[in-house]
C-alpha positions as CSV (number, residue, x, y, z in Angstrom):
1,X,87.0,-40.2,-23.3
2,X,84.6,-43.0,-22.5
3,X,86.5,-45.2,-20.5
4,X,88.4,-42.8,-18.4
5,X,87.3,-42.3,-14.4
6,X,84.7,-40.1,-12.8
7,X,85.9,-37.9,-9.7
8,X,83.3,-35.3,-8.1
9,X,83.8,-31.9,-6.8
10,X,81.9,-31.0,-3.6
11,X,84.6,-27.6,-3.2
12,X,82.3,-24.2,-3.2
13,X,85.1,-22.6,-4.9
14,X,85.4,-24.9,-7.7
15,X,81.1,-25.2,-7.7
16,X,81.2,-21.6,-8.6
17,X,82.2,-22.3,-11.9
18,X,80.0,-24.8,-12.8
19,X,76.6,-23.6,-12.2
20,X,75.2,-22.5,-15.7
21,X,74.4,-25.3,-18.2
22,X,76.8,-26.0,-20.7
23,X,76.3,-24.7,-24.2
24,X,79.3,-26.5,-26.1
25,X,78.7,-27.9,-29.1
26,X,80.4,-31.8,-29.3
27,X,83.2,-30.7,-31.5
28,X,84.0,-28.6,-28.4
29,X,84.0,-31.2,-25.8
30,X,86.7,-30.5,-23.0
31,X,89.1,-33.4,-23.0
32,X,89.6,-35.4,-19.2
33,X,92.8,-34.9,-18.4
34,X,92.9,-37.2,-14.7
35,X,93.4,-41.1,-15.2
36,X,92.3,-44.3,-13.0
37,X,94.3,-47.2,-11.7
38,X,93.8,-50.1,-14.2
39,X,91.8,-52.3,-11.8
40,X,89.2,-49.5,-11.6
41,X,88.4,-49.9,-15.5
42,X,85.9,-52.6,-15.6
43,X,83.8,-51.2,-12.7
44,X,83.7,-47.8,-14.4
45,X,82.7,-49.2,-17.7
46,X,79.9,-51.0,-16.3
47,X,79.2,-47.4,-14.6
48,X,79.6,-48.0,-10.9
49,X,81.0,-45.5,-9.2
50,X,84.2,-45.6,-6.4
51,X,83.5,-45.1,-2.8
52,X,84.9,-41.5,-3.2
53,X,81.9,-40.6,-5.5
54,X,78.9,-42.2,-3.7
55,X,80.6,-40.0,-0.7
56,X,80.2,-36.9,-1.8
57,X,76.7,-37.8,-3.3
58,X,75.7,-39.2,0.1
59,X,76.6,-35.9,1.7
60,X,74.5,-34.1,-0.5
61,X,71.9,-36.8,0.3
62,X,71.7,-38.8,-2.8
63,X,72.1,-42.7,-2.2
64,X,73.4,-44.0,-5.7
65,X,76.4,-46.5,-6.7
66,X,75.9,-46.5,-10.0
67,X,76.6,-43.7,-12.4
68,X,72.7,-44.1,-14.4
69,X,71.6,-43.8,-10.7
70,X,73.2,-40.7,-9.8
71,X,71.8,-39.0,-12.6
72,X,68.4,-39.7,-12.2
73,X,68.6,-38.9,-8.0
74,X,70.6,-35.7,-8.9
75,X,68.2,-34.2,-11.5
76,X,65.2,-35.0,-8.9
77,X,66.7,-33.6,-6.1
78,X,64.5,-30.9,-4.4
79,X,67.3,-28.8,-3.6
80,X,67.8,-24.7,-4.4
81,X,70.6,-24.8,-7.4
82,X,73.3,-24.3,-7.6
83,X,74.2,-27.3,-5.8
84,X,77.7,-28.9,-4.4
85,X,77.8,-31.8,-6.3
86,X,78.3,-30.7,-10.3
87,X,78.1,-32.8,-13.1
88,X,77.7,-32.6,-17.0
89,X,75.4,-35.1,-18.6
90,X,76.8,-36.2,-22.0
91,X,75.2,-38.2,-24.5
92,X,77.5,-41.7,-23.6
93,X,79.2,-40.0,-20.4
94,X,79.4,-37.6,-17.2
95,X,81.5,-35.2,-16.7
96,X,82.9,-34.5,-13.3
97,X,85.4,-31.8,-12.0
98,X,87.8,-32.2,-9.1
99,X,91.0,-30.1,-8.5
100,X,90.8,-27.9,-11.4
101,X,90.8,-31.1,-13.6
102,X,87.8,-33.0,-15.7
103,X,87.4,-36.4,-15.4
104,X,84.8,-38.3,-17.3
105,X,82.6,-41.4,-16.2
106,X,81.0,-43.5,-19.0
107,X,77.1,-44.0,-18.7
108,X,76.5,-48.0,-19.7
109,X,73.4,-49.3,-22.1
110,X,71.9,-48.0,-25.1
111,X,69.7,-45.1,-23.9
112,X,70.4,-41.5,-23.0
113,X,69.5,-38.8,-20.3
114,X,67.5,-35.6,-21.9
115,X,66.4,-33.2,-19.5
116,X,63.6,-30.8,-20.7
117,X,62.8,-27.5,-19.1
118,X,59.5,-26.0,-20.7
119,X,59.3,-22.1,-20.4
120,X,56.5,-19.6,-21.0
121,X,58.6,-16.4,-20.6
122,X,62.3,-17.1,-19.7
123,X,64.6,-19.1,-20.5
124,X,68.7,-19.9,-20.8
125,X,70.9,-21.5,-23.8
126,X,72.0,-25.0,-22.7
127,X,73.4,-28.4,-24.4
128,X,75.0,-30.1,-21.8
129,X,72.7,-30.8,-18.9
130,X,74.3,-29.3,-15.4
131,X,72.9,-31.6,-13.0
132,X,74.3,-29.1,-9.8
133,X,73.6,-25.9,-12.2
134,X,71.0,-26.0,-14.5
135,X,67.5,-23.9,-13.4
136,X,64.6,-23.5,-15.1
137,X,61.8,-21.3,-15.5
138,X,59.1,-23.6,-14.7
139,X,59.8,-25.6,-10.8
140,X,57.0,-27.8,-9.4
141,X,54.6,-27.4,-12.2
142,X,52.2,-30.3,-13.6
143,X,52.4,-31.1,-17.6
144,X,52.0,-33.4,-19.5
145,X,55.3,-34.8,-21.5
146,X,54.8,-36.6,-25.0
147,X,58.3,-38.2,-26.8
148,X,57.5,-39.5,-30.0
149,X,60.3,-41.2,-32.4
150,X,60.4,-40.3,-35.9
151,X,59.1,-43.3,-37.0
152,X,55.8,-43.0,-35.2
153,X,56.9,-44.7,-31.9
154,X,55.3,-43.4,-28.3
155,X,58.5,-43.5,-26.2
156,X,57.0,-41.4,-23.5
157,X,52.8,-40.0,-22.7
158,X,52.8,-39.4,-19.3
159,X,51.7,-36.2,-16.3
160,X,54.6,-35.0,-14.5
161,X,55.7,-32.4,-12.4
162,X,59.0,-30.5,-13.1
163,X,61.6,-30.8,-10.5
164,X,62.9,-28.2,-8.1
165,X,65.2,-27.2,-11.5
166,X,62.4,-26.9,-14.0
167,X,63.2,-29.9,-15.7
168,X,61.7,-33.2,-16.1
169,X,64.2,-36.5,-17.5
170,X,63.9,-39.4,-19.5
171,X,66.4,-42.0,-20.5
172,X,65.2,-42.5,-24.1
173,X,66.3,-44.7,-26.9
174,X,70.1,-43.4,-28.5
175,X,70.2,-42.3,-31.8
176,X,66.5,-42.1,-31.9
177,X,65.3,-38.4,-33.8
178,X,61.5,-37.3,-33.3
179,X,59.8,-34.6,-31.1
180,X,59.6,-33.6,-27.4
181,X,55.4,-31.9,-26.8
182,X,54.1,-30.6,-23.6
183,X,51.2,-29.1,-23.3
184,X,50.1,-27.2,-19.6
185,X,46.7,-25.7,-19.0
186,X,45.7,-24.9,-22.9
187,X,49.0,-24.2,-23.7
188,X,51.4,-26.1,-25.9
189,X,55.2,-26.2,-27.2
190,X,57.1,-28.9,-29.5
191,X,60.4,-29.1,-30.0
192,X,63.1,-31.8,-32.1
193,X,64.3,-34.4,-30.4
194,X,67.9,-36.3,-30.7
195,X,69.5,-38.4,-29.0
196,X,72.7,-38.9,-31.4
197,X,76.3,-38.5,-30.4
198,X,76.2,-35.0,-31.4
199,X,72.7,-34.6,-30.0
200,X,72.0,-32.1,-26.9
201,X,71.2,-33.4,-23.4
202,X,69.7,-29.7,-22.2
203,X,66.5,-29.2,-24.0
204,X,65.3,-25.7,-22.7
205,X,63.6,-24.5,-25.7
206,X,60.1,-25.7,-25.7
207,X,58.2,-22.5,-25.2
208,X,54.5,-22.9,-24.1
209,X,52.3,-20.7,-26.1
């Protein structure tokens, strides 16, 4: 699955099934069933994406060539969900869907994309992060997000502000256990953290109390 191609759907009809975050466990993974040309295999390993891709992102007004990129613009974009453009965020790859089929793109280096949606009253299960679909409770809201490795290591102590989905993203070290905190106006929620093979992308169980 990690070195096959990465094709986008931008279809409102095909969109309409992909709006909710994935809650698949890995064991349940779909397998990619669309293949590229051999000559496209070393670009997509290195995660750069084919002019058909950076198309359909442009249209829905995200500038990115590179698959890392795309993520990070696509999570931050201050759009209404569900979008066009649908995509599920894997530990070491992105899912795409075009023509009824999915196609996988493999995300390069040795970190991975968690997207964390605090909540104080609602939530929704999730594993796989749905760049186009997921929505949280919680949109334009200042926290303050602490990731801190098991080992002791500050990997992130910083304010944000949740995107226009309720999340907020960090590429953070892979296989790395420990805890997600954020804390807003007195209140506080932790959560595990890891960023395994088998570990979620979707974090949208940190409850403020």
């Amino acid at each position: 699955m990690r070195n096959r191609p990465t094709l986008l759907l931008v279809t409102a009809a095909l969109a309409a099934g992909l709006t909710a975050c994935s809650t698949e466990a890995p064991a349940d993974q779909p397998s990619p069933s669309t293949s590229a040309p051999a000559s496209a295999g070393s670009a997509q390993a290195s995660g750069e994406l084919p002019g058909t891709v950076t198309a359909a992102l442009s249209a829905q007004g995200v500038t990115a060539t590179d698959v890392r990129t795309a993520i990070t613009e696509l999570d931050r974009l201050d759009q209404a969900r569900p979008l066009d453009v649908q995509a599920s965020v894997r530990p070491d790859q992105v899912i795409f869907t075009a023509d009824g089929q999915e196609v996988a793109v493999p995300v390069p280096g040795d970190e991975v994309y968690v997207s964390i949606a605090p909540y104080v009253e609602k939530t929704h299960e999730c594993f796989y992060h749905a760049l186009g679909g997921c929505q949280g409770e919680m949109t334009g809201e200042d926290v303050h997000v602490t990731i801190t490795a098991e080992d002791g290591t500050v990997l992130v102590d910083e304010d944000a502000t949740t995107y226009a989905n309720g999340f907020v993203g960090y590429w953070l070290p892979k296989d790395t256990t420990g805890t997600i905190a954020i804390t807003k106006d007195g209140m506080t929620g932790e959560v595990p953290l890891d960023t395994g093979a088998e570990g979620p992308t979707c974090v949208a169980t940190l409850q403020l109390t």
